[in-house]
C-alpha positions as CSV (number, residue, x, y, z in Angstrom):
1,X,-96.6,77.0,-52.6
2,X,-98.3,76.4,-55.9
3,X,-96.6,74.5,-58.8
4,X,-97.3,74.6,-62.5
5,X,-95.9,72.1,-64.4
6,X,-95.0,73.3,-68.7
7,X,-93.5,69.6,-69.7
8,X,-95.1,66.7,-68.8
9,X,-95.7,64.4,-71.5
10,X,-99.2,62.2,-71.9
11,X,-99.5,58.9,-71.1
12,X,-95.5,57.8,-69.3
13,X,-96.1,55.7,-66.1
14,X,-92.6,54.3,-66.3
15,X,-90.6,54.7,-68.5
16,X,-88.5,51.6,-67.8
17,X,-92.1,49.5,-68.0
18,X,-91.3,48.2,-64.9
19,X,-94.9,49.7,-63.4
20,X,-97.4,47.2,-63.1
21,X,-101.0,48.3,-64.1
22,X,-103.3,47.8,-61.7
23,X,-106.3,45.8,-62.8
24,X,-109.3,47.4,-64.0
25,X,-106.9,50.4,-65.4
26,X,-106.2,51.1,-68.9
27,X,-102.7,52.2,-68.9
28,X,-103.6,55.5,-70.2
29,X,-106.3,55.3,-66.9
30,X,-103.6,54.6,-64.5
31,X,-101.6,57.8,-66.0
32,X,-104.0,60.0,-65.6
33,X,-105.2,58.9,-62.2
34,X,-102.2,58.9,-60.7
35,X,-101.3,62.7,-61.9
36,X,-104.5,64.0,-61.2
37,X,-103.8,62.9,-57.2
38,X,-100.3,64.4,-57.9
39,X,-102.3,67.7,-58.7
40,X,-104.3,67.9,-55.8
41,X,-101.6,66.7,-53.4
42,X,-99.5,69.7,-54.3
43,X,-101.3,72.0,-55.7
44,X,-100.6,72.0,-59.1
45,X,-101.8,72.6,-62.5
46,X,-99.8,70.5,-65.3
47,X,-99.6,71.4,-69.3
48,X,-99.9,67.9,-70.7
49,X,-98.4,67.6,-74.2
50,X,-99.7,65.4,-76.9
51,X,-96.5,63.7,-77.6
52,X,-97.0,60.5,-75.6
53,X,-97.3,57.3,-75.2
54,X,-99.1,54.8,-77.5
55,X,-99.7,52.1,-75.2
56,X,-100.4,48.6,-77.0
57,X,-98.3,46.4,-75.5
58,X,-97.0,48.9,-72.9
59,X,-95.3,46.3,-71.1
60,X,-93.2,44.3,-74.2
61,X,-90.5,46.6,-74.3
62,X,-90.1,50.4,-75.7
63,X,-92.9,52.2,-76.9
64,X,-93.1,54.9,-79.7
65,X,-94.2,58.1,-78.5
66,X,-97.1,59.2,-81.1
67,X,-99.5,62.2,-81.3
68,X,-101.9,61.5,-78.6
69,X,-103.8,64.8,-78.9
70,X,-107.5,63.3,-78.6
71,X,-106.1,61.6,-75.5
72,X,-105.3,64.5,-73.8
73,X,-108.2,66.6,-74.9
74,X,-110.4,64.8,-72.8
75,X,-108.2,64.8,-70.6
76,X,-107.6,68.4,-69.8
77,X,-111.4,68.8,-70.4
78,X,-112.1,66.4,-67.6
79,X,-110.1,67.9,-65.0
80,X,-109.9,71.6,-66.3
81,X,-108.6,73.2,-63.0
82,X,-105.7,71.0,-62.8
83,X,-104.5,69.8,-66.5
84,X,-103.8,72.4,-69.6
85,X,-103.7,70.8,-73.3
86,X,-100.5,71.5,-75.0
87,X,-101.0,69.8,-79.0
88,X,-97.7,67.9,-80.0
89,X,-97.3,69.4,-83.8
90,X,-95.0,67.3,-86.4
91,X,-93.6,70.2,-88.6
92,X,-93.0,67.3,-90.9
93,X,-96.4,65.5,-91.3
94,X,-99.1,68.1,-90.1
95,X,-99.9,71.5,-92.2
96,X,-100.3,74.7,-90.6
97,X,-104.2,74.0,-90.2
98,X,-103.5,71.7,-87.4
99,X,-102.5,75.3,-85.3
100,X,-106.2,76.2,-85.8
101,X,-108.1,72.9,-85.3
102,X,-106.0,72.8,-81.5
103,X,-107.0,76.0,-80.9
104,X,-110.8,75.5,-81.1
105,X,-110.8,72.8,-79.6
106,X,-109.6,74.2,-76.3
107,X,-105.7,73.3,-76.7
108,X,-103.6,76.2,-75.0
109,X,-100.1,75.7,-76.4
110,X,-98.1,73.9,-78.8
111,X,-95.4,71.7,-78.6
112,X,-92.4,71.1,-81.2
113,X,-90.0,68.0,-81.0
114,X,-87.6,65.9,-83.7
115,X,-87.7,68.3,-86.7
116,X,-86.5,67.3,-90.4
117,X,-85.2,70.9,-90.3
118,X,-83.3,73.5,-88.0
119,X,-86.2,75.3,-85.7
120,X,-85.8,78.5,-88.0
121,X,-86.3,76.6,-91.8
122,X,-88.9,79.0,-93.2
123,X,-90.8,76.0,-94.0
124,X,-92.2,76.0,-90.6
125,X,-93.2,79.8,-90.7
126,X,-96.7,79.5,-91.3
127,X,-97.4,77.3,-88.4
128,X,-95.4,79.9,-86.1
129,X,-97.7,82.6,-87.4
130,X,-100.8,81.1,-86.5
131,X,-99.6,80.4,-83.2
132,X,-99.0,84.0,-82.7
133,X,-101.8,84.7,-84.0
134,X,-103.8,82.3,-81.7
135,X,-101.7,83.9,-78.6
136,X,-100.5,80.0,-78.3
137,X,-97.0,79.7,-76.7
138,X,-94.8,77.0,-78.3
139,X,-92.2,74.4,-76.1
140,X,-89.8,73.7,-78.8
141,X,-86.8,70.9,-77.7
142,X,-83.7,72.4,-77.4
143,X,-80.3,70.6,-77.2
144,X,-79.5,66.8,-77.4
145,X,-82.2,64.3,-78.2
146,X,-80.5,61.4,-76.8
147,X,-83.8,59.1,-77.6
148,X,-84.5,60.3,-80.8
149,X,-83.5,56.6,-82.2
150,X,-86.6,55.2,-80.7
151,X,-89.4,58.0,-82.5
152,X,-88.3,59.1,-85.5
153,X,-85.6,58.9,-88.4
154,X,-83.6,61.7,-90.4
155,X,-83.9,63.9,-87.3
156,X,-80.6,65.9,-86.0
157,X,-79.9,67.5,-82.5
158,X,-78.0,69.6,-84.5
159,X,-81.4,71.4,-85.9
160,X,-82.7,72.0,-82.1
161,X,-80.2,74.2,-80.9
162,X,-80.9,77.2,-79.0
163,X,-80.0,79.7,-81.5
164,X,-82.6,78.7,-83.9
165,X,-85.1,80.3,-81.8
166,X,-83.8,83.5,-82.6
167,X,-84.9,84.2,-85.6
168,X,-88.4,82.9,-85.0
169,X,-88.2,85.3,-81.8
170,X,-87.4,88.3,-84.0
171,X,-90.1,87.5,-86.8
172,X,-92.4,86.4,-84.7
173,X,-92.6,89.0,-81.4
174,X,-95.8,88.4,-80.2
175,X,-94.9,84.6,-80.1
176,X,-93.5,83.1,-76.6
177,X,-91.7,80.9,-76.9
178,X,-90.0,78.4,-74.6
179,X,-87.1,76.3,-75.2
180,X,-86.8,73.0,-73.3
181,X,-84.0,71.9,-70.9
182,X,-82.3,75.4,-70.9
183,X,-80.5,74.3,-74.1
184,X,-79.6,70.4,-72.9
185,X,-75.8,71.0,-73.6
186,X,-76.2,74.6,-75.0
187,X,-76.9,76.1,-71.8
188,X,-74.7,78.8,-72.5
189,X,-76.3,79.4,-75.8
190,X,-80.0,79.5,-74.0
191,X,-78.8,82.2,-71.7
192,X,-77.5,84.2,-74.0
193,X,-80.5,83.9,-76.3
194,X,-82.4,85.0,-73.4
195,X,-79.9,88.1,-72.5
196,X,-80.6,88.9,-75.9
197,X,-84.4,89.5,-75.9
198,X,-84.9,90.7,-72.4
199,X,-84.9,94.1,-72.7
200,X,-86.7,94.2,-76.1
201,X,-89.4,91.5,-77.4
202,X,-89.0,89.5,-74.1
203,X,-90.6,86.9,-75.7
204,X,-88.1,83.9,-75.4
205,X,-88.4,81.6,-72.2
206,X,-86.8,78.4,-71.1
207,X,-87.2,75.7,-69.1
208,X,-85.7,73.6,-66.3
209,X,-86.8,70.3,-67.1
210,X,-85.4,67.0,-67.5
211,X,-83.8,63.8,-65.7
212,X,-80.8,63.7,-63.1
213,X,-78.1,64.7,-66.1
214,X,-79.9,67.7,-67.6
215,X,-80.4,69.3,-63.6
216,X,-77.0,68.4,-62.7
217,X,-75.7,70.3,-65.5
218,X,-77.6,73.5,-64.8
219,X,-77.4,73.1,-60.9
220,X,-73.9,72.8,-61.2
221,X,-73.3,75.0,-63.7
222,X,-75.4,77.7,-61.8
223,X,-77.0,79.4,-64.2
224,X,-80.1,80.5,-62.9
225,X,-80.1,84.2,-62.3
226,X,-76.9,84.2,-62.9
227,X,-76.9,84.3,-66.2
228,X,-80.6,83.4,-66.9
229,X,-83.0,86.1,-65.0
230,X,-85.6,84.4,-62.9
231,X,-89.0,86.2,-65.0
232,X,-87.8,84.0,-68.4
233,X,-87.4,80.5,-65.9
234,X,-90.4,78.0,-65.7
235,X,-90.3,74.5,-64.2
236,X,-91.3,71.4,-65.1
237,X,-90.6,67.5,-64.7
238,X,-90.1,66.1,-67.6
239,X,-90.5,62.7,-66.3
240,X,-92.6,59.6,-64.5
241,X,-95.2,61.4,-61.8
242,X,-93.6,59.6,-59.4
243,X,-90.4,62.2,-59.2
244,X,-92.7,65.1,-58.5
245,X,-92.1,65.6,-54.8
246,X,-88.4,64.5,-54.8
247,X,-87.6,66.9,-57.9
248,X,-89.1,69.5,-56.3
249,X,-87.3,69.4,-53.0
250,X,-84.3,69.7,-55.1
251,X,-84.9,72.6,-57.1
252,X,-86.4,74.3,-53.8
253,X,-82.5,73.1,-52.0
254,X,-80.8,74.4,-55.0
255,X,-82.9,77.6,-55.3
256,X,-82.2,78.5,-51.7
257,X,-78.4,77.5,-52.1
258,X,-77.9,80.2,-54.8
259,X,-80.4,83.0,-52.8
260,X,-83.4,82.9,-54.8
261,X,-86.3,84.6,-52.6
262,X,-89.7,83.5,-52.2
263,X,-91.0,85.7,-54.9
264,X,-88.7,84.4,-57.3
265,X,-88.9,80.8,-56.2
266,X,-92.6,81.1,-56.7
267,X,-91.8,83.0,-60.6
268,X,-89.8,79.8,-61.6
269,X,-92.0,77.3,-60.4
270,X,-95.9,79.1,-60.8
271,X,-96.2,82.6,-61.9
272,X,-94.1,82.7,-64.9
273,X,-96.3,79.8,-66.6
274,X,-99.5,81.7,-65.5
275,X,-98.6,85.1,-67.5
276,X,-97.4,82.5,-70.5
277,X,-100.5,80.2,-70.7
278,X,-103.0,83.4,-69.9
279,X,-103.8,82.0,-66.5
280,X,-105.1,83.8,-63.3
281,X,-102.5,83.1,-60.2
């Protein structure tokens, strides 16, 4: 089995800060050591987002999550087999141009958090174009941002909902998109959206990431296949490297509780990323 991670976040050892850093590692170091042996371990590849960690004083309580883009440039262009560079974009603060800059320098996708602004605010259009243009998939939050207090004021969960994607999918059908969490708390809404495009710009994806709450709710709720088809699925952790191997045991139990075959197992957690990110499986 191969694994391809689309939501993993640069530069989280713990969130807690409870993880002591070894000496003679930077914690930034320690990070990236410790995914890269996660990478080899199970073979996977991992689309590291520049929406991470700034790390002074890593250890005094919460950090602010900041664009740490030139972080993990060179770090996707050290280990280029295992880690993908996904640019963290602030809708807000950057202009458009930012969408070109990533791209030649090697970044492969884009990822959207915290906006002023519902997803769809035509404000943001130019920046969807050029990612379109640029054949750059986008991860834009969907659902609850339950830590949005700690990054970044005058933001609403309200402007992440699902639905917003549509009219970005419509404009924009040469743009794949991928909405994160299936919807945290609009799962309903994410399926639908999905339903929606399948059989005509099939361009609008989701994934199954997050922390114990966000896969209970979809595990429970059972909406994989279901009512979200398998080919618009891809996986991800969403969380400390350390959670790797136990997360993926349970979204192998759960996939084999509701039938999944190997084939589609393998679409959720590998293939579906490759055909996204231009990648050979």
């Amino acid at each position: 089995m191969k694994y391809f991670d689309v939501h993993t976040h640069y530069g989280i050892v713990d969130w807690s800060g409870k993880t002591k850093i070894p000496k003679g590692y930077t914690p930034n170091e320690y990070f990236e050591d410790q995914l890269i042996n996660c990478c080899k371990k199970l073979d996977m590849v991992v689309a590291v987002n520049g929406f991470g960690l700034c790390n002074n004083g890593y250890l005094q309580g919460k950090t602010i999550c900041v664009e740490m883009n030139d972080e993990v440039e060179k770090f996707f262009k050290k280990y280029p087999d295992h880690i993908v560079g996904m640019g963290f974009v602030d809708l807000d603060y950057h202009t458009p141009l930012i969408i070109d800059d990533l791209f030649r320098r090697g970044f492969k996708a884009i990822k959207l958090i915290m906006p002023k602004h519902r997803w769809d605010h035509k404000g943001y259009f130019e920046f969807y174009k050029r990612c379109e243009y640029f054949e750059m998939p986008i991860l834009f939050h969907t659902g609850i941002n339950g830590l949005k207090s700690y990054f970044k004021e005058d933001v609403n969960s309200f402007n992440t909902k699902p639905i917003f994607l549509e009219d970005i999918g419509v404009r924009f059908p040469k743009l794949n998109i991928i909405g994160a969490h299936l919807g945290f708390g609009y799962y309903e809404e994410a399926c639908c959206l999905i339903d929606s495009f399948k059989n005509h710009s099939r361009n609008v994806y989701f994934d199954i990431t997050g922390e114990i709450n966000t896969l209970r709710k979809i595990t429970e709720g059972r909406w994989i296949k279901k009512e979200a088809p398998v080919e618009f699925l891809l996986w991800g952790l969403d969380m400390e490297y350390f959670n790797y191997e136990k997360y993926i045991e349970i979204w192998t139990n759960h996939f084999n509780e509701i039938g999944l075959s190997q084939d589609e197992q393998d679409q959720i957690f590998y293939k579906n990323a490759c055909k996204l990110f231009n990648m050979k499986c």
